[in-house]
C-alpha positions in Angstrom: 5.9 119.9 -104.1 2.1 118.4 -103.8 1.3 115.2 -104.5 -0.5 116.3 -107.9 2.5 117.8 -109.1 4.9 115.0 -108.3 2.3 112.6 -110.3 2.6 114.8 -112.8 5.7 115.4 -112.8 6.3 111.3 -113.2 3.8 111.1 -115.9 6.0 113.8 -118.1 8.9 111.1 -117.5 7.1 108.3 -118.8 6.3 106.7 -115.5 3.6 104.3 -115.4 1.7 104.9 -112.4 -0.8 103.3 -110.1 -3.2 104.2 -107.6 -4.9 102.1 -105.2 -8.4 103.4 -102.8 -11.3 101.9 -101.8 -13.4 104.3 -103.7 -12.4 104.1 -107.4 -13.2 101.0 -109.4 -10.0 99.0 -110.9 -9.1 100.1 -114.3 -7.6 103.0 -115.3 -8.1 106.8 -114.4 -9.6 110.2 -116.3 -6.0 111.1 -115.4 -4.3 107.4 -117.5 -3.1 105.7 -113.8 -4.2 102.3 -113.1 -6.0 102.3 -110.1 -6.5 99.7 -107.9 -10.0 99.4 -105.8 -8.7 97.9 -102.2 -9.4 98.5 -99.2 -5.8 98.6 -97.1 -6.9 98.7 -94.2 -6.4 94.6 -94.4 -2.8 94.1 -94.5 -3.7 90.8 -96.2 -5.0 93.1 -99.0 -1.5 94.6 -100.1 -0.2 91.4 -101.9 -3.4 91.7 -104.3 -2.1 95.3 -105.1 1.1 94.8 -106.2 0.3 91.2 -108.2 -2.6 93.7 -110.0 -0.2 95.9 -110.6 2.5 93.6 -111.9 0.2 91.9 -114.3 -0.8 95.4 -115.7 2.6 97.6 -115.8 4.8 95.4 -115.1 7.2 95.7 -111.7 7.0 99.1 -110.2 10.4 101.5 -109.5 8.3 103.8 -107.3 6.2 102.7 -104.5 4.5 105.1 -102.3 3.0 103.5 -99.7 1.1 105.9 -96.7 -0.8 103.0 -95.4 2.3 102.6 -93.5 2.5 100.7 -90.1 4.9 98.5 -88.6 3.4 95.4 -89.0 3.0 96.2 -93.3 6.7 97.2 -93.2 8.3 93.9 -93.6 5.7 92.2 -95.5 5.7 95.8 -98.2 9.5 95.3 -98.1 9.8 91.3 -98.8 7.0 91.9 -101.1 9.2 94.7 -103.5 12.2 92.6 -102.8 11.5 88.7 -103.7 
């Protein structure tokens, strides 16, 4: 399944959804997700994210996270957990 399809798919299930780029301004999309403009490169960064999102959804069930690297792991984990 691509990534545009799973979205989709979520969004037919009532999912509130969020994105998060460094191109996109913050607010929500053409497609109704609230995007977030970061730049995660800074792993500093990610906490901002998920407080944004948090204020604006509310606390996500789905969290896709590509940025991925060992160092973010544990803080992305304590973050979704506490």
């Amino acid at each position: 399944m691509s990534a545009a399809a799973w979205l989709t798919s979520l969004q037919l299930a009532d999912t509130k959804i969020a994105t998060t780029s460094r191109g996109n301004k913050t607010g929500l999309s053409k497609d109704g997700y609230f995007h977030v403009q970061r730049d995660l490169t800074n792993p500093g960064i990610i906490e901002s994210v998920f407080k944004s999102v948090k204020l604006k959804l509310g606390i996500p069930n789905v969290v896709v996270y590509n940025g991925m690297t060992p160092f973010a792991e544990d803080r992305l984990l304590g973050m979704i957990n506490g």
